[in-house]
ZADREN-748343 format. One record per residue: x, y, z of N, C-alpha, C, O in turn; residue in one letter. Coordinates in pm, whole numbers, padded with zeros to 5 digits, always signed. Example, Ala and Ser with C-alpha at 12.3 -4.5 7.8 and 13.67 -1.06 7.14 Angstrom:
# residues 2
+01319-00569+00780+01230-00450+00780+01320-00330+00780+01424-00332+00846A
+01285-00225+00708+01367-00106+00714+01290+00003+00787+01341+00114+00804S
This chain:
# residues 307
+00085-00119+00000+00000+00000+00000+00089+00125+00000+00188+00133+00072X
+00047+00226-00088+00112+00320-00131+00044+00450-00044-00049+00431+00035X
+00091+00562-00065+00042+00690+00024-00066+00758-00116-00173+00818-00114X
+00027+00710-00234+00006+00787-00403-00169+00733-00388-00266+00807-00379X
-00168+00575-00387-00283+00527-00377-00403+00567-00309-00519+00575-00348X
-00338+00596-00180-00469+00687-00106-00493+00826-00160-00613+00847-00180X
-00431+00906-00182-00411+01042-00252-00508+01010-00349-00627+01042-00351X
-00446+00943-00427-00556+00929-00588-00742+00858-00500-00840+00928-00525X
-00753+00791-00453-00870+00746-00356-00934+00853-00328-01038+00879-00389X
-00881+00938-00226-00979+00996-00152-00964+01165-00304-01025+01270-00281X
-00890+01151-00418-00925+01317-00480-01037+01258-00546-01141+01324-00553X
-01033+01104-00614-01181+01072-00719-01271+01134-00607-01323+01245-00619X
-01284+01054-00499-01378+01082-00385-01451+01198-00395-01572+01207-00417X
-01364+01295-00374-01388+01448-00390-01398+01510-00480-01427+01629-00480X
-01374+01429-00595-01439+01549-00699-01528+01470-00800-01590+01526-00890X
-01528+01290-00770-01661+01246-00834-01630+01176-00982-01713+01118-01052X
-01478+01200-01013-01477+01175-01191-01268+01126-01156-01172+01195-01120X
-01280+00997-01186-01114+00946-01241-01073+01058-01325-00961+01098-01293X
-01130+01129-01431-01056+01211-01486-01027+01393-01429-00960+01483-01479X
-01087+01387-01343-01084+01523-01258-00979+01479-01115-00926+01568-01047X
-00966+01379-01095-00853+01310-01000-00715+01289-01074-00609+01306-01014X
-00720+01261-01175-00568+01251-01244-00541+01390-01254-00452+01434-01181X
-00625+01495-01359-00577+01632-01370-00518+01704-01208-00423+01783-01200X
-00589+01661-01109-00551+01706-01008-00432+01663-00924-00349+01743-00881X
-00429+01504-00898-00283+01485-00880-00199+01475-00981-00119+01382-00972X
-00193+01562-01100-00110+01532-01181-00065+01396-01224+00049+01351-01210X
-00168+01337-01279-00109+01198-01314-00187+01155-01422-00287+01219-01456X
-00143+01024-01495-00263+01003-01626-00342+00924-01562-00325+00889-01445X
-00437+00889-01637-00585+00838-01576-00546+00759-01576-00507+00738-01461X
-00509+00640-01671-00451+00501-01669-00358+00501-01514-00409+00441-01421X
-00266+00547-01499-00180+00544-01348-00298+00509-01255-00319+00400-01201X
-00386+00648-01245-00444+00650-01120-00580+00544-01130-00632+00513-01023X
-00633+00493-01248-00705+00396-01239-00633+00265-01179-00659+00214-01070X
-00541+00221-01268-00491+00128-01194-00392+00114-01051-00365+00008-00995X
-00346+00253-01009-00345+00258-00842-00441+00230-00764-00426+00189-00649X
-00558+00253-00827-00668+00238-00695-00708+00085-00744-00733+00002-00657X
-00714+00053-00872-00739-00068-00840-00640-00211-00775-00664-00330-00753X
-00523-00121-00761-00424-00227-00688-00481-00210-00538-00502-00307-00465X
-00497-00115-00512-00503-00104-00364-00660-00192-00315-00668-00260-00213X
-00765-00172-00406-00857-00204-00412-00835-00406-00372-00885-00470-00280X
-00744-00453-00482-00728-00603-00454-00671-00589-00317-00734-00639-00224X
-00547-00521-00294-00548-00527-00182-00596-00512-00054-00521-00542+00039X
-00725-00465-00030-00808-00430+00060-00923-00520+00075-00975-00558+00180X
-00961-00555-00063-01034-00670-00041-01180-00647-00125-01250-00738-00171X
-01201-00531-00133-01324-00493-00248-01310-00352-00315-01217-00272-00301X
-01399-00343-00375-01445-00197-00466-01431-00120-00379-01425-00169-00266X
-01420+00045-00395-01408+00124-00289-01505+00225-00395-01581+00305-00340X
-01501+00220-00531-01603+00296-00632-01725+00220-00687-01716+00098-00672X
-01808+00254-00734-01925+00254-00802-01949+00351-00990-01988+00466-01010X
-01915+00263-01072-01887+00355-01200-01994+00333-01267-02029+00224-01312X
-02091+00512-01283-02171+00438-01428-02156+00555-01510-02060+00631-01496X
-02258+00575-01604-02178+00641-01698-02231+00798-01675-02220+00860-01781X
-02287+00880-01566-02289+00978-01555-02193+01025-01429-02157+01143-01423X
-02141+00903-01303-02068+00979-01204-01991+00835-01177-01990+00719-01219X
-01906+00949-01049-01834+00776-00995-01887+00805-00861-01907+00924-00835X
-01912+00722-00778-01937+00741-00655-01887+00626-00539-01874+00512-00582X
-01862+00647-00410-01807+00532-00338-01918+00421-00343-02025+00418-00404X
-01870+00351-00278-01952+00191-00265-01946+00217-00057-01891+00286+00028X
-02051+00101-00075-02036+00099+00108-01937+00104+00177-01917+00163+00283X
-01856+00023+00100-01703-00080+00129-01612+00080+00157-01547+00109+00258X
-01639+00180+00013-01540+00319+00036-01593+00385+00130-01512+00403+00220X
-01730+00446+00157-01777+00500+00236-01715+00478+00374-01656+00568+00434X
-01729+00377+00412-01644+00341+00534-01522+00302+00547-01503+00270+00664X
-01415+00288+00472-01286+00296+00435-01254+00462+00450-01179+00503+00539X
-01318+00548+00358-01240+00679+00329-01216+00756+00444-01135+00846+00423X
-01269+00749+00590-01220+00821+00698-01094+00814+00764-01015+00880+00832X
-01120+00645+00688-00906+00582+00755-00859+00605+00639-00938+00679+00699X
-00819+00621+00543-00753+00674+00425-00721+00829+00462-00608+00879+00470X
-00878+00909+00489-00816+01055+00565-00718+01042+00644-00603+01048+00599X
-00736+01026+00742-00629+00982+00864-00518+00944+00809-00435+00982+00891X
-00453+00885+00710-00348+00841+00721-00285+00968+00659-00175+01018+00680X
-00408+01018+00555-00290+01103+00499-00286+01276+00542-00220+01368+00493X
-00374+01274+00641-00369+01344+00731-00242+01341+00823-00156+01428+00812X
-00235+01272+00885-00105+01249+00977+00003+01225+00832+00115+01261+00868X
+00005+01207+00773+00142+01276+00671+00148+01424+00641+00258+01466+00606X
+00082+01480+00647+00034+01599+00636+00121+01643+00757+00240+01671+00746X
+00049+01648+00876+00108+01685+00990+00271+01681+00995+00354+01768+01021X
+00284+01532+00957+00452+01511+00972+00497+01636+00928+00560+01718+00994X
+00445+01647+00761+00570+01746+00726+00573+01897+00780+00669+01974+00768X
+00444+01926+00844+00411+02063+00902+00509+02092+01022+00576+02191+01049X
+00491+01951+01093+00595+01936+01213+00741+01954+01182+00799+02047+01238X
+00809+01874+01096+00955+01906+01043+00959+02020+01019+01069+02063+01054X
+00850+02156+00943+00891+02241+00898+00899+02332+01041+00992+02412+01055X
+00839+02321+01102+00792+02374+01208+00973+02415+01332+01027+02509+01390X
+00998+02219+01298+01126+02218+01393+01229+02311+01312+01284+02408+01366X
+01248+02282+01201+01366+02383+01142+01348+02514+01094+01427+02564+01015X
+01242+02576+01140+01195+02697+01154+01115+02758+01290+00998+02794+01280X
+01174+02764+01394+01110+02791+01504+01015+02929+01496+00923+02959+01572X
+01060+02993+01393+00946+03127+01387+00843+03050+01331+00744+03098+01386X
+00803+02961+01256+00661+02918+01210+00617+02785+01329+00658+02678+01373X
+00482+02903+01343+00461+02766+01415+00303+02665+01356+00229+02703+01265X
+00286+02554+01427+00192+02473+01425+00073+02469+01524+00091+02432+01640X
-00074+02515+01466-00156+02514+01534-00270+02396+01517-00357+02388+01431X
-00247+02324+01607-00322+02169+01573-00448+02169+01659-00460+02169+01781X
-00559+02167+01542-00685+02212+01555-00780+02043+01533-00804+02004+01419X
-00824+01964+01653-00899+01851+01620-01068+01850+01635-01109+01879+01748X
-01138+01829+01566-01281+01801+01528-01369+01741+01532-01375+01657+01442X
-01506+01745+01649-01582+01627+01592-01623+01621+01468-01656+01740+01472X
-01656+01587+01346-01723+01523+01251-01861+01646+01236-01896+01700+01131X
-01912+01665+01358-02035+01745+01332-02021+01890+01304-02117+01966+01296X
-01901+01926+01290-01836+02100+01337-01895+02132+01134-01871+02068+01031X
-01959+02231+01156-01942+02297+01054-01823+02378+00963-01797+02496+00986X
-01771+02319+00880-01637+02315+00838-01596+02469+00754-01488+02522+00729X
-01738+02506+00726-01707+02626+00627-01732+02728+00707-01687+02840+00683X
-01820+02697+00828-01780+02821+00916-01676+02859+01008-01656+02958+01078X
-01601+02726+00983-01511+02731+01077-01374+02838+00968-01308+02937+01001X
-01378+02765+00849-01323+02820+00755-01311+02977+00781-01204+03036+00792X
-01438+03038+00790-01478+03167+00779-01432+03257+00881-01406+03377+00869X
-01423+03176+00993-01392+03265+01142-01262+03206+01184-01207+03175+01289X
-01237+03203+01055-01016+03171+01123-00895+03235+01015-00772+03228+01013X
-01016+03312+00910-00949+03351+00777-00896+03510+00853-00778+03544+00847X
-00979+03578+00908-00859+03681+00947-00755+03660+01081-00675+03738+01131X
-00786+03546+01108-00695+03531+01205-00522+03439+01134-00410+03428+01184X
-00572+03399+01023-00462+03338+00939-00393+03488+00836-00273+03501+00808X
-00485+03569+00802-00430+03710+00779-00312+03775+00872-00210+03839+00847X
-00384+03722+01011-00294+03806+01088-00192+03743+01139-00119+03803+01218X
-00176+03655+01117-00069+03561+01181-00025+03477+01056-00089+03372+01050X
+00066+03490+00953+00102+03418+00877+00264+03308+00877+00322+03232+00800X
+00284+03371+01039+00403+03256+01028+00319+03131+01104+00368+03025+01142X
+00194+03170+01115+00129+03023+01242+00019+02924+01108-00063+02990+01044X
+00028+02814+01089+00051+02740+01016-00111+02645+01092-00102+02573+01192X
-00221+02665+01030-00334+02589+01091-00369+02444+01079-00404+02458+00962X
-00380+02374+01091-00395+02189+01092-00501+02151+01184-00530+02145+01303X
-00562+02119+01021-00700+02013+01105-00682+01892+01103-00626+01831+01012X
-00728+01845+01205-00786+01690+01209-00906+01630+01278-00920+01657+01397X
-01005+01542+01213-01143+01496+01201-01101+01400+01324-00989+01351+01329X
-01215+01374+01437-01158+01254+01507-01278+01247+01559-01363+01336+01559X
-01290+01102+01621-01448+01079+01707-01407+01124+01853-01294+01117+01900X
-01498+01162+01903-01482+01220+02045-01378+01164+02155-01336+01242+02240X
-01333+01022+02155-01264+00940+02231-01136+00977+02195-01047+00993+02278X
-01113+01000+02012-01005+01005+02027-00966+01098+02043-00856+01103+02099X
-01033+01223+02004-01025+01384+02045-00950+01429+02188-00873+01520+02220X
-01007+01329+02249-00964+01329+02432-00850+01329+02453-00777+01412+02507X
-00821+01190+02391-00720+01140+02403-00558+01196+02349-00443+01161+02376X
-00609+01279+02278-00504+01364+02202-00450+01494+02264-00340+01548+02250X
-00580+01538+02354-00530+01678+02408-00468+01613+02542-00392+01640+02635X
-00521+01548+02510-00455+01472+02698-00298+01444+02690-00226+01461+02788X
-00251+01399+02569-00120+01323+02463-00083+01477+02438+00027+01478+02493X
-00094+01547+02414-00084+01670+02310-00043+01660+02218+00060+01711+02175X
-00122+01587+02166-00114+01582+02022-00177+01668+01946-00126+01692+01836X
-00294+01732+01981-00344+01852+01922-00351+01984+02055-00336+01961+02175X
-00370+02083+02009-00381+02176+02086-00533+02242+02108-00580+02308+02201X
-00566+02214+02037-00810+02249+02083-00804+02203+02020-00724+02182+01928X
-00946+02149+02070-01053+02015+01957-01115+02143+02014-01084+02237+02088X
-01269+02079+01908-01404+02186+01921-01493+02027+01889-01477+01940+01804X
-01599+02042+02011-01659+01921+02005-01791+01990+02079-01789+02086+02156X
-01949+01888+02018-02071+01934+02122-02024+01948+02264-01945+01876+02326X
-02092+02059+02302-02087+02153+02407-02114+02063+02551-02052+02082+02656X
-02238+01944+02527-02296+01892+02680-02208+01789+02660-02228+01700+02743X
-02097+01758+02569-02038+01592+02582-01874+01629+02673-01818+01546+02745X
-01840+01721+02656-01746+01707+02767-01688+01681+02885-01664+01793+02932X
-01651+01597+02962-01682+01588+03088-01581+01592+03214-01597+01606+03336X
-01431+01566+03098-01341+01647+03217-01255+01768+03226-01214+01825+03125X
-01233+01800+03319-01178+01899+03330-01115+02004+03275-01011+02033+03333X
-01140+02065+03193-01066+02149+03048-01089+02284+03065-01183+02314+03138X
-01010+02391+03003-01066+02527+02966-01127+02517+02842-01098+02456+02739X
-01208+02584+02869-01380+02572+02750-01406+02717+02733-01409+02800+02825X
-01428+02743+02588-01499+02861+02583-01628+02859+02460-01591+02769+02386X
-01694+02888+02432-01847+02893+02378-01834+02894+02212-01847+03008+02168X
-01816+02807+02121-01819+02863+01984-01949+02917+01896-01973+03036+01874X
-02022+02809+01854-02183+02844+01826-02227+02757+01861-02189+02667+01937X
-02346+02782+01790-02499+02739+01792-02556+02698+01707-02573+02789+01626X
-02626+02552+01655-02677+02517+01515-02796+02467+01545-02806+02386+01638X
-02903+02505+01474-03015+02448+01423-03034+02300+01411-02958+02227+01347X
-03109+02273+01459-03173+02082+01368-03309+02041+01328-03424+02044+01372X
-03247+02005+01230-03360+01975+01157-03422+01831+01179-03363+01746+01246X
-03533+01811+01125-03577+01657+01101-03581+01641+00969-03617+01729+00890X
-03528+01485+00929-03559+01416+00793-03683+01350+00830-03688+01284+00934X
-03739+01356+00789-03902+01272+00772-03851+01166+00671-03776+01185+00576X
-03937+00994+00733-03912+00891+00684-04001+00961+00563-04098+01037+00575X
-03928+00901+00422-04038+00922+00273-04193+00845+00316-04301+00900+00291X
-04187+00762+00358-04332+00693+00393-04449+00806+00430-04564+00808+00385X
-04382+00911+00532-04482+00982+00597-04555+01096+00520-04515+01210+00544X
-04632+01085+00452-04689+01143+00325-04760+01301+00399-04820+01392+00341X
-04730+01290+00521-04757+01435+00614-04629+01568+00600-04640+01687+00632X
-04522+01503+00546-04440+01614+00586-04416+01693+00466-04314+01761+00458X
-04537+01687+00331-04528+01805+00273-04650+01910+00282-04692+01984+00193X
-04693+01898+00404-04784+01965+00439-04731+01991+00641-04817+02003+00728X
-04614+01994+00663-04593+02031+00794-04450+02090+00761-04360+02035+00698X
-04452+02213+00819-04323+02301+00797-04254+02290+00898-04150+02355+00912X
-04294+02214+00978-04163+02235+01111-04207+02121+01230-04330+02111+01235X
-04144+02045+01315-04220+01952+01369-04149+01966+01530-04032+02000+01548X
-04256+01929+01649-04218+01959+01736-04158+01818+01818-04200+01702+01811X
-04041+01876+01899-03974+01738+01959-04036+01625+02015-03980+01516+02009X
-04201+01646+02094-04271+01570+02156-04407+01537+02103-04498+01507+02180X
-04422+01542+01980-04485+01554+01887-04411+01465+01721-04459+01487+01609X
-04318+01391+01741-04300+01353+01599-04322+01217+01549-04319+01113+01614X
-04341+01232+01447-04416+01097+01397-04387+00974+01467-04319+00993+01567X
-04426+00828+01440-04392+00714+01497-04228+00646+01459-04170+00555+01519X
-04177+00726+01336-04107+00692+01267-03975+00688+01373-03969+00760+01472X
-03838+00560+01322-03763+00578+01402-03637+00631+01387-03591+00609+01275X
-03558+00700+01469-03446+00782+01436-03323+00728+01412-03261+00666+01499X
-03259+00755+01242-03151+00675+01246-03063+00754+01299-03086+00875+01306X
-02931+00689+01354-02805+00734+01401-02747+00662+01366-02778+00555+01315X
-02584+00736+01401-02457+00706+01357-02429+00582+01442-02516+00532+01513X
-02286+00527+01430-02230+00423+01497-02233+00467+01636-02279+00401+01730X
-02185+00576+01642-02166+00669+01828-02033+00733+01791-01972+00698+01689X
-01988+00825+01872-01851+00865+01846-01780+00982+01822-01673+01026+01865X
-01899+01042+01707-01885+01185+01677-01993+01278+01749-01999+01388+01694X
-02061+01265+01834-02112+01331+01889-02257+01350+01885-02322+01407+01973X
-02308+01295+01771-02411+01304+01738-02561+01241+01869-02652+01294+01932X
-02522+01144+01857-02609+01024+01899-02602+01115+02090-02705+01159+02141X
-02531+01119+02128-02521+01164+02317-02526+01302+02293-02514+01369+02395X
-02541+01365+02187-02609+01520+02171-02778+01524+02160-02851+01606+02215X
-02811+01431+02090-02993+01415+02049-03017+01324+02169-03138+01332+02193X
-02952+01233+02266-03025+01159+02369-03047+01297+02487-03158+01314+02537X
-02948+01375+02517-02929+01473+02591-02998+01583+02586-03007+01660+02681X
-03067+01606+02449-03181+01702+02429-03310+01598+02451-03378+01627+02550X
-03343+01509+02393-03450+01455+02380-03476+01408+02585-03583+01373+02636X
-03399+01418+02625-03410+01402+02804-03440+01524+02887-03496+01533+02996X
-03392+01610+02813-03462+01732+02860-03582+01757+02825-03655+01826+02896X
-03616+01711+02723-03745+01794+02696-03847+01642+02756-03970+01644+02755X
-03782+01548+02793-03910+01425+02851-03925+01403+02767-04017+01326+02793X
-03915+01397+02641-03922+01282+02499-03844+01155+02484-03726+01135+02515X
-03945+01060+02420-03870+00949+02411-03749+00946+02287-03793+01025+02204X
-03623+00895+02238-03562+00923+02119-03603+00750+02112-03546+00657+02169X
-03704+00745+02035-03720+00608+01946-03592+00581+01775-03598+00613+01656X
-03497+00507+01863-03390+00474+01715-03394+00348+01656-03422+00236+01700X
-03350+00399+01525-03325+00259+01425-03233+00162+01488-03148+00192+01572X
-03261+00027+01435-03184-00053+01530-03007-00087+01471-02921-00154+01528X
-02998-00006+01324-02946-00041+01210-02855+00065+01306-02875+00097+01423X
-02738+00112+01205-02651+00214+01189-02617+00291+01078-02630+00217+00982X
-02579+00399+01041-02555+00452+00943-02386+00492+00974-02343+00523+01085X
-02308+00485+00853-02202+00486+00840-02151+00669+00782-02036+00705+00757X
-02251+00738+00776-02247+00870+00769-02370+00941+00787-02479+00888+00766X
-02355+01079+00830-02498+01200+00816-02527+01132+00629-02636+01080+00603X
-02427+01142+00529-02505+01165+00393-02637+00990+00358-02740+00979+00292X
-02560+00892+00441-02649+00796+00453-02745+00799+00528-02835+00715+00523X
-02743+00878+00596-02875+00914+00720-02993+00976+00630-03107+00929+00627X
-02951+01083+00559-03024+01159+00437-03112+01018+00314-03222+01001+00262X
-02989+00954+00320-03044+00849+00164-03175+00746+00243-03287+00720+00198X
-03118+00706+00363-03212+00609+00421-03347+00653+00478-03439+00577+00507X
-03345+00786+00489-03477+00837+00516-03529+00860+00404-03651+00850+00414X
-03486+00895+00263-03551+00949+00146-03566+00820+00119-03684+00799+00091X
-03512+00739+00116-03613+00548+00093-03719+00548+00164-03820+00511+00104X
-03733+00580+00288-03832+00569+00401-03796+00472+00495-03891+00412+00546X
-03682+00440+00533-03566+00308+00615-03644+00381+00758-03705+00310+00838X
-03636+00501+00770-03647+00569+00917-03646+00760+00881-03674+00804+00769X
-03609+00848+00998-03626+00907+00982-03497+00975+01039-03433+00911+01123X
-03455+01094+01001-03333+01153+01098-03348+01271+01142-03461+01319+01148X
-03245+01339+01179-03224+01441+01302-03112+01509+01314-03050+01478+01416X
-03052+01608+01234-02930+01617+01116-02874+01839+01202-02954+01927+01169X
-02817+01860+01243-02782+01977+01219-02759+02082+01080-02662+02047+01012X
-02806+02161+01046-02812+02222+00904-02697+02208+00880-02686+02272+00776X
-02594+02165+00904-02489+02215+00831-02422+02089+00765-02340+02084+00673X
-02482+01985+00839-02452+01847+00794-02586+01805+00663-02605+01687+00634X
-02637+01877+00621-02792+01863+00568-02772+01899+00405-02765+02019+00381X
-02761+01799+00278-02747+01870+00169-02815+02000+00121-02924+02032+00168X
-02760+02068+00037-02862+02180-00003-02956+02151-00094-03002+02249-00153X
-02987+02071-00116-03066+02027-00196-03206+01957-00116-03322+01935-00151X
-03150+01941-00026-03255+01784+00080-03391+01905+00048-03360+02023+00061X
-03515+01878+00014-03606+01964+00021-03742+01895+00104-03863+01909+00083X
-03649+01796+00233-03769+01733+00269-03707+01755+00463-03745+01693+00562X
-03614+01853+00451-03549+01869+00606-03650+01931+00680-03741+01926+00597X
-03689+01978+00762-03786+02036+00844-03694+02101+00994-03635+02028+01074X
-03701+02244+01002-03710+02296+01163-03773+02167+01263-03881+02109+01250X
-03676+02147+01358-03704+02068+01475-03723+02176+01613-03629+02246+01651X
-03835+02178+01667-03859+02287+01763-03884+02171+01902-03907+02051+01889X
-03870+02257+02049-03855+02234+02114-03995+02218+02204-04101+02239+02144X
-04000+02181+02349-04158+02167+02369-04246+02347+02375-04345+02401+02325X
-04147+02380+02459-04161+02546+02418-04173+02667+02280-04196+02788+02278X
-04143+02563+02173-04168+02649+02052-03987+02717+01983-03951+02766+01876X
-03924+02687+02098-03782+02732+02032-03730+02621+01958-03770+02506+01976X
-03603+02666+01842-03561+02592+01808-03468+02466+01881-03395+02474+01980X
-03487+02392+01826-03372+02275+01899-03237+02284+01852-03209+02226+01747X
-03153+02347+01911-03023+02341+01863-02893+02226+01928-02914+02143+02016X
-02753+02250+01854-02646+02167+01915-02605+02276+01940-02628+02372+01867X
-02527+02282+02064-02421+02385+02061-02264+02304+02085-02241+02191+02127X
-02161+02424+02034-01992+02349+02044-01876+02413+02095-01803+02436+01998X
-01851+02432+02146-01732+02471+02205-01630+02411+02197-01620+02289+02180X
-01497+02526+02213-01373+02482+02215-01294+02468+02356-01297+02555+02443X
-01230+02361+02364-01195+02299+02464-01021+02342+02450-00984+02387+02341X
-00937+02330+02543-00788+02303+02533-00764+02263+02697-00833+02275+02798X
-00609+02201+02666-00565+02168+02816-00492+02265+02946-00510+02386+02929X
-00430+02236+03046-00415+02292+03109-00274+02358+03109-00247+02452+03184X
-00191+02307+03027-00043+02293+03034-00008+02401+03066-00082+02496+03039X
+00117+02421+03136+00214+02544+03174+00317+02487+03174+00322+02369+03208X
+00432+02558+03134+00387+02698+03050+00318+02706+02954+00309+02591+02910X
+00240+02801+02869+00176+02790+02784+00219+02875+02665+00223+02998+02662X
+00250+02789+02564+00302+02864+02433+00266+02970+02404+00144+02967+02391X
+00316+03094+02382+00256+03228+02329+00159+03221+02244+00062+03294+02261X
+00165+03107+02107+00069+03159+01975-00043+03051+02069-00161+03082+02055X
-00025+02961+02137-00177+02944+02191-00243+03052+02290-00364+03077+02290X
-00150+03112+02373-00228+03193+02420-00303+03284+02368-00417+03316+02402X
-00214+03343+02251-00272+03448+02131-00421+03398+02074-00517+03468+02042X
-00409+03266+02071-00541+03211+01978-00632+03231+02091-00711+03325+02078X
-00641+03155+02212-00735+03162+02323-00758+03294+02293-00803+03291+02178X
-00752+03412+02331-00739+03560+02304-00818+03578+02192-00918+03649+02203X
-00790+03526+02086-00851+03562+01949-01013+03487+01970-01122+03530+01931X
-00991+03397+02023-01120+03278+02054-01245+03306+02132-01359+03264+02119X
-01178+03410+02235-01256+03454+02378-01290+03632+02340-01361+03698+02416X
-01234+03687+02223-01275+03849+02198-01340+03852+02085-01453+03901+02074X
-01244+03779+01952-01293+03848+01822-01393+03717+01767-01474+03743+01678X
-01385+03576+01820-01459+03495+01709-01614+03505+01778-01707+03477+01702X
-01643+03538+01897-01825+03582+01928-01890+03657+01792-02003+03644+01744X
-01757+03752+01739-01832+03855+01715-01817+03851+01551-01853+03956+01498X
-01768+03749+01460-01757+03690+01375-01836+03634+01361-01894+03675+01261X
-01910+03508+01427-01994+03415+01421-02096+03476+01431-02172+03487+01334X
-02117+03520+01528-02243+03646+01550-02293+03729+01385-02408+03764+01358X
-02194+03743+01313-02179+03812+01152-02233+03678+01090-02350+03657+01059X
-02140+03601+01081-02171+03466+00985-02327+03456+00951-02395+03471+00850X
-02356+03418+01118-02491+03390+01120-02565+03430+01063-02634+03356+00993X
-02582+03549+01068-02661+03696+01004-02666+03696+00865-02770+03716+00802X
-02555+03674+00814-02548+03650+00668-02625+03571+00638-02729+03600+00579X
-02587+03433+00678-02686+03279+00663-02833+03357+00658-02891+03370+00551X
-02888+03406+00781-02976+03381+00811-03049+03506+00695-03172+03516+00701X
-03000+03567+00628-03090+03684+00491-03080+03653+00412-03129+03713+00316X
């Protein structure tokens, strides 16, 4: 197994077409077809689905491509780190994620802070909540940003946002094009799919649905992503329970999830870091940037979204 192999894997992935993956890693299609299909024997099945309008993963990739991230993620890192050591003015800011974080807003409220700081060098990494822990604990990253009620030891925390959720209505329920918004103690019989556990999802919706004295009736199945959560409700498998930001733009069957009171049901997320002392200057700088200027960024974002 090659690194080239995963590279070429996860760019089809992302842009949907073998020939928009070769132009991009610079390579001919023939190469990168038959890289992935070496890796493919070697793994043990298909990781694509080819017909003649798209390419798309197969189950087998779907759940493969998060460890393919990861690996070449942590190559990534390596070389950030080497550059990092033989340049002590640049530094490395290692930023880890649940899965549920809205990625383009995060994008949005770190772009003038990468303006202003261009020797500090930003690095993400995707991780399920366990391992998130486990990393700031290791320091291996320096803040994760994870749902707000799942934290539970001891950390400095400060408030990031606030997201909306929606409901997918199972396709069966021939009511939800005539209901614009559905209330938490009030929703159909239908049952709620969730994820494996991990990213936050699943102990974010048990933790609301306990507050409000609702039962969370779930599928007994699993879904291997939010975008399969979407497909299995538009079959009518069940129904889901999705934060907007995880929600295609297209889905035209999502619905406002409101609370027993009439407010919306939201997730909220915060950023977490550890305790260490001494504490590096450019983290302190970020905490600083985190705790003054990103309220009042997000606070903007929103606003935009929301006209």
């Amino acid at each position: 197994m090659y690194l080239r192999q995963l590279l070429f894997t996860q760019s089809v992935a992302e842009t949907g077409s073998f020939s928009k993956a070769a132009e991009t890693c610079h390579a001919t299609q023939p190469t990168l077809s038959n890289a992935i299909s070496q890796l493919e024997d070697e793994l043990g099945g298909k990781l694509f689905v080819r017909t003649t309008r798209k390419v798309g993963l197969t189950a087998f990739g779907e759940y493969l491509l998060p460890f393919i991230r990861v690996v070449l993620d942590d190559r990534d890192e390596l070389e950030k780190a080497a550059q990092a050591y033989h340049n002590p003015e640049h530094k490395l800011l290692r930023i880890g994620l649940s899965p549920l974080i809205d990625m383009k807003l995060m994008d949005q409220i770190l772009t003038p802070y990468r303006q202003a700081h261009p020797e500090v060098s930003i690095f993400f990494k995707e991780c399920l909540l366990d391992d998130l822990s486990k990393r700031l604990t290791n320091e291996q990253i320096d803040f994760a940003v994870t749902p707000k009620s799942l934290q539970t030891e001891e950390r400095q925390t400060c408030f990031f946002y606030e997201e909306a959720l929606y409901y997918l209505p199972q396709e069966a329920d021939s009511n939800y094009q005539k209901t614009f918004q559905y209330r938490i103690h009030e929703l159909p019989e239908a049952q709620i799919i969730l994820t494996g556990g991990g990213c936050g999802l699943n102990g974010s919706l048990e933790e609301i649905f306990k507050n409000e004295t609702a039962k969370l009736k779930s599928y007994p199945g699993q879904a291997l992503s939010y975008k399969v959560i979407e497909e299995w409700a538009s079959l009518g498998i069940g129904a889901g329970i999705l934060p907007k930001a995880k929600i295609s733009p297209n889905n035209k069957m999502a619905r406002p999830l409101l609370l027993r009171d009439g407010k919306p049901a939201t997730f909220s997320y915060e950023w977490v870091w550890g305790n260490s002392t001494p504490m590096r200057k450019d983290i302190s700088e970020f905490i600083e940037y985190l705790t003054t200027t990103v309220p009042a960024l997000v606070k903007g974002e929103k606003r935009l979204a929301a006209a």
